[in-house]
N, C-alpha and C positions, 0 to 999 in steps of 0.2 A: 504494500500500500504506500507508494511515493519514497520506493527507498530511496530512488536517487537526489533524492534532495537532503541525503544524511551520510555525509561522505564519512564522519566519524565511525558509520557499524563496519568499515573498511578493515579495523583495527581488530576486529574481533571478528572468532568462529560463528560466536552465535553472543548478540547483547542482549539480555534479558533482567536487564536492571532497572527497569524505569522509577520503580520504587524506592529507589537510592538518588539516580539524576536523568532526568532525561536526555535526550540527545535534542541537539537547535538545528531546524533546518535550514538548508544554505540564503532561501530567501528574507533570512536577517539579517545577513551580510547587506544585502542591497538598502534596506530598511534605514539600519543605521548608519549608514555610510554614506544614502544620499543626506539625513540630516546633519552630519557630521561635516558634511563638506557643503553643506548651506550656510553654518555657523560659521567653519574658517573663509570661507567667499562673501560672507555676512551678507548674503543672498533674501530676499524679501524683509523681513523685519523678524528676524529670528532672535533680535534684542528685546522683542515685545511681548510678554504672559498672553496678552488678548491673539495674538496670531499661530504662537504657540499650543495654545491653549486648544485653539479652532482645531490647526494642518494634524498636530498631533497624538496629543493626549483624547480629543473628542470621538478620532476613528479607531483608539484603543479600546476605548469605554462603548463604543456602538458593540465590535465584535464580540467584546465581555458578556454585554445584554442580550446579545443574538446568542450567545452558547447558552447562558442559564434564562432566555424565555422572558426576561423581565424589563424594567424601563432601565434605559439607560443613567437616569438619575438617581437611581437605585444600588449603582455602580461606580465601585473608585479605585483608585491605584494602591499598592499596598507595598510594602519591602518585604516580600517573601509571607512566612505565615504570622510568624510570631508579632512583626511591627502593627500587623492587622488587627489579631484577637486582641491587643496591651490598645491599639487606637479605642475600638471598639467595647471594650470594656472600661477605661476611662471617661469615656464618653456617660455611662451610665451611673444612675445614684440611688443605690442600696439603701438598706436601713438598718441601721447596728443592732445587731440579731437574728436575719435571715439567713439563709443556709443556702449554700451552692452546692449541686450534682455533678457529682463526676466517676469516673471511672480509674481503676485501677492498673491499669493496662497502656496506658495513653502515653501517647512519646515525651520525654520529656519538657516538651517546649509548655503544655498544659497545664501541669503539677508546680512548672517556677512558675510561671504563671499564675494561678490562682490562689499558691500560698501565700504569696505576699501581697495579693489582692485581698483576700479574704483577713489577712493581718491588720491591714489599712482600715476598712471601712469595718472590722468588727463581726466577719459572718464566720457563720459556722459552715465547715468544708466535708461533705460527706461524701466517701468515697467508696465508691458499689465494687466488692470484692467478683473476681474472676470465679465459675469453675469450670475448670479443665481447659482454661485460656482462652472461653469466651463468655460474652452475659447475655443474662437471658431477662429481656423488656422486663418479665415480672420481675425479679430482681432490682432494675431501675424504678420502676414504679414504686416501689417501697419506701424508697428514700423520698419521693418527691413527696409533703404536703403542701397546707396553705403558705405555709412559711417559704416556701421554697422562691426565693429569686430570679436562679436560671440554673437550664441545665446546659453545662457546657461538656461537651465531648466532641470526637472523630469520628466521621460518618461510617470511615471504614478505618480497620483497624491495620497500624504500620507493620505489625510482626506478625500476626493470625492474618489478616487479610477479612475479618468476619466485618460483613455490613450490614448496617443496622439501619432498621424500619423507619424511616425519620419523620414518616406521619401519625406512625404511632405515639415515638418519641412526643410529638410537637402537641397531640392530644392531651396525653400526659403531660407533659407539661403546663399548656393552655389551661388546662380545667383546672388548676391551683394557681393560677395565675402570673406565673413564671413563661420565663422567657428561654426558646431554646435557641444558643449558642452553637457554633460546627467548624468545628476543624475542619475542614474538605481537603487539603494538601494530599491526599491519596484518594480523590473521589473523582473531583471538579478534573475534567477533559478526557478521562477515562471511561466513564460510568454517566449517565444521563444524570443531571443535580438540576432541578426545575426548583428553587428556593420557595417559591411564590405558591407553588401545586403542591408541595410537602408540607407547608407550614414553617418553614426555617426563618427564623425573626433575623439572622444575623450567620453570614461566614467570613472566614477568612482562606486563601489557598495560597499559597506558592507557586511560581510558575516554574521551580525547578525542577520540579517532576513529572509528570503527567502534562503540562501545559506548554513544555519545552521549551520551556526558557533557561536553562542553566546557567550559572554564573554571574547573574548581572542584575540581580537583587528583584529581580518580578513578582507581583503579588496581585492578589484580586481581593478586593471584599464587596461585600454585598450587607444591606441595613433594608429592612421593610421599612414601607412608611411607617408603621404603629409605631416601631420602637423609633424613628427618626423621631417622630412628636415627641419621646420622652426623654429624647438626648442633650443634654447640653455638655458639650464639648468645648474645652480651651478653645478660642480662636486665636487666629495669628492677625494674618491681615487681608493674605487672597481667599481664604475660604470667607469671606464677606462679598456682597454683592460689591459690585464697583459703584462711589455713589454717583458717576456720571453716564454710567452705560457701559462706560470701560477703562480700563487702569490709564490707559495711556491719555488721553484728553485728562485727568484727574489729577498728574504728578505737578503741572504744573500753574493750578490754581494758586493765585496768592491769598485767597480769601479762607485757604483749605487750612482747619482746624486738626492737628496730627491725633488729641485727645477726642474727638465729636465722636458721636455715636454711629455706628454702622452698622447697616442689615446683616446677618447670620446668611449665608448662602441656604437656596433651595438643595434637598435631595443627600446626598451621601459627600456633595461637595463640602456640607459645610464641617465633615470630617477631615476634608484635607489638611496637609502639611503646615498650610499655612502664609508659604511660600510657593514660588515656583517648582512644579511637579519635578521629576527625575526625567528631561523626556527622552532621552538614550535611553531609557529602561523601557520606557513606552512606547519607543517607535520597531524597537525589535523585539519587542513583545507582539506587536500588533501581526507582526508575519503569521508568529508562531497559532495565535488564534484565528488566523486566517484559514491558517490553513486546515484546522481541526475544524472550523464549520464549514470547507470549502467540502469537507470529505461527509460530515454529518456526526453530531455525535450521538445520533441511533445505528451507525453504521459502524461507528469504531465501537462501541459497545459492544453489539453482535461480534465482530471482529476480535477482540480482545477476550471476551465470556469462551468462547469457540477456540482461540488457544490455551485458555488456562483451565479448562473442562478439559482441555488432551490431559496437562501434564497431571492435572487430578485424577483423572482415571488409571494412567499409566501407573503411577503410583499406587493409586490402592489395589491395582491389579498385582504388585509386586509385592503384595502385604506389608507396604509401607506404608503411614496418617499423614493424613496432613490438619494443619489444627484447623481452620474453619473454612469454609467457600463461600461463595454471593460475590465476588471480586475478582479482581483480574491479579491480583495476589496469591500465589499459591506456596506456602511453608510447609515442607516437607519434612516431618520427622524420622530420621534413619534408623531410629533403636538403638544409635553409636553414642557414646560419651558425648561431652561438648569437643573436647580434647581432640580425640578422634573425627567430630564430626567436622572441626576445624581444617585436620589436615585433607580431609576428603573437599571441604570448599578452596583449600591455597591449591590442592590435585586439578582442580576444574578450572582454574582463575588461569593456571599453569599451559594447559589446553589451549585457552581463548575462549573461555566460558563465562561470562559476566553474570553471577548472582549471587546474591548475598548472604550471609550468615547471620542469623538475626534473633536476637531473646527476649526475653522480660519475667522476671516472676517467676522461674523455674522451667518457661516453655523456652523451646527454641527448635531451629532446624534449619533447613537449604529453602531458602527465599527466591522464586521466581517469578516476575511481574512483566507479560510479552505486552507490548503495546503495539500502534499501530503501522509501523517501520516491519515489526517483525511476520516471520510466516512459519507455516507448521513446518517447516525444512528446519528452523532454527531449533522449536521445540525439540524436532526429533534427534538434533544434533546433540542438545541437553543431558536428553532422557538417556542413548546413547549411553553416551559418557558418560553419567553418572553410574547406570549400571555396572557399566564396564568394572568402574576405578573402586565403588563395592561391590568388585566380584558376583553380582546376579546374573 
């Protein structure tokens, strides 16, 4: 599916990492290379937020809303996951006693995250125990009552690969009047994430994975109107309406008051930075979203379900586990030590086999996540090898 546009799977026998980094296709090179040589040609008004604003950041945040279904204004730039969830929780105002939902299991970015959140403003942090390295909705529901604030978790999980109901979740949630919060960083460009059709008040994702954007701090978030109306977030000074129509006629008022009062911007804008956006991070972002709605993501979904149902069945065929499905994640447990199960991933890494080693909490195993670059030739190159190197 458009491997030529990903000179990097050159490097390897078979990449089946997306789960760790995605690969960036080569038309982000064009992306940011024609705005990069706008700025040193200082070509149209590339010194201006309002032109900026329009050429670049505006056709990021279009493709953003066109992949998850929703308004564009509903959409904003992010640095990766964590800048996202810490904007987006900031943004909101607890009440010293409420309790936060989370999960046991959750990548680390969550857990710093909401323990010094929940320090801050006074809540209690209630954290729904695993068993056998996944959870089960009932389980969640327990924790939530009226008390409960928000539930924040990962729609799918970074080491099980287990994904979870998020309308269920959002029910739950809703009906004690809490807010649900999502990590999507292993969901958003893989797996369909309709925010608005699930009930998801609020995400954050990264584009270093699944949304192929590696390296270059990309992020997406997404805010409903409901919890927009109950945000009040630090402002800076561009996430404010311009009080002329636009910054640039505005700088140079002499009448202009630097302490006066300014409007709050409409939408997820008035979440921003504050300042002017990152837009090298936005203009070769916008390829990479491009290119995932130019293919459909009901189609890389099918795509991606269809190679990771091989490696799942191959596996349980070999009386091998793997810890949970519903994803394009598939964790293999060997039966082998960690130790052991280590030198059998440095054995496949060895080969030209890209995937990962991954644990939490006593689970662990061989991590394969195909995405839509890859094809069942690369699976089977996997499966292969793995058998091979333990001897099946």
């Amino acid at each position: 599916m458009r491997k030529s546009l990903f000179p990097s799977l050159r490097r390897f026998k078979a990449y089946l990492n997306t789960a760790s980094l995605g690969l960036m296709p080569s038309t982000a090179i064009l992306e940011a290379t024609k705005l990069l040589n706008d700025v040193i040609e200082f070509k149209g008004e590339v010194n201006s937020v309002d032109y900026m604003d329009e050429v670049v950041l505006k056709p990021l945040l279009d493709e953003a809303a066109r992949l998850m279904k929703v308004n564009p204004e509903n959409v904003g730039l992010s640095i990766q996951t964590t800048e996202g969830l810490r904007r987006i929780l900031l943004a909101m105002k607890p009440k010293r006693g409420q309790n936060i939902v989370s999960l046991d299991t959750e990548f680390p970015t969550v857990p710093a995250l909401l323990k010094s959140y929940s320090k801050r403003f006074g809540l209690e942090l209630r954290v729904v125990e695993n068993r056998n390295g996944v959870h089960s909705l009932e389980d969640i529901e327990k924790a939530i009552d009226d008390n409960t604030f928000a539930v924040v978790l990962s729609s799918v999980n970074w080491v099980t690969g287990q994904r979870l109901n998020l309308r269920e979740l959002s029910r739950m949630a809703h009906e004690h009047g809490a807010w649900l919060i999502v990590d999507a960083v292993q969901h958003l460009g893989v797996l369909r994430l309709f925010p608005e059709k699930e009930g998801v008040d609020a995400l954050s994702a990264g584009g270093e994975k699944w949304l192929l954007s590696p390296d270059t701090g990309a992020g997406l978030i997404y805010v409903s109107d409901e919890l927009l109306d109950e945000m009040k977030p630090i402002t800076g000074l561009l996430n404010n309406e311009p009080p002329t129509g636009e910054w640039g006629s505005w700088w140079g008022l002499p009448e202009k008051d630097p302490w006066g009062e300014l409007k709050p911007a409409e939408g997820v804008k008035k979440l921003d930075f504050g300042g002017g956006a990152p837009y090298l991070i936005a203009a070769a972002f916008k390829a990479s979203l491009k290119l995932i709605n130019e293919i459909g993501i009901e189609e890389i979904e099918r795509h991606n379900l269809r190679l990771a149902g091989r490696i799942r069945d191959e596996a349980l065929n070999a009386d091998l586990e793997v810890l949970a499905e519903g994803s394009s994640i598939v964790t293999i447990k060997t039966g082998l030590s960690y130790e052991e199960e280590e030198r059998l991933y440095q054995k496949l890494a060895a080969e030209g086999i890209s995937v990962s080693h991954r644990g939490v909490l006593g689970h662990y195993g061989i991590r394969a996540s195909p995405h839509l670059y890859n094809t069942l030739d690369d699976v089977e190159m996997f499966l292969e090898e793995l058998f091979t190197v333990m001897g099946r």
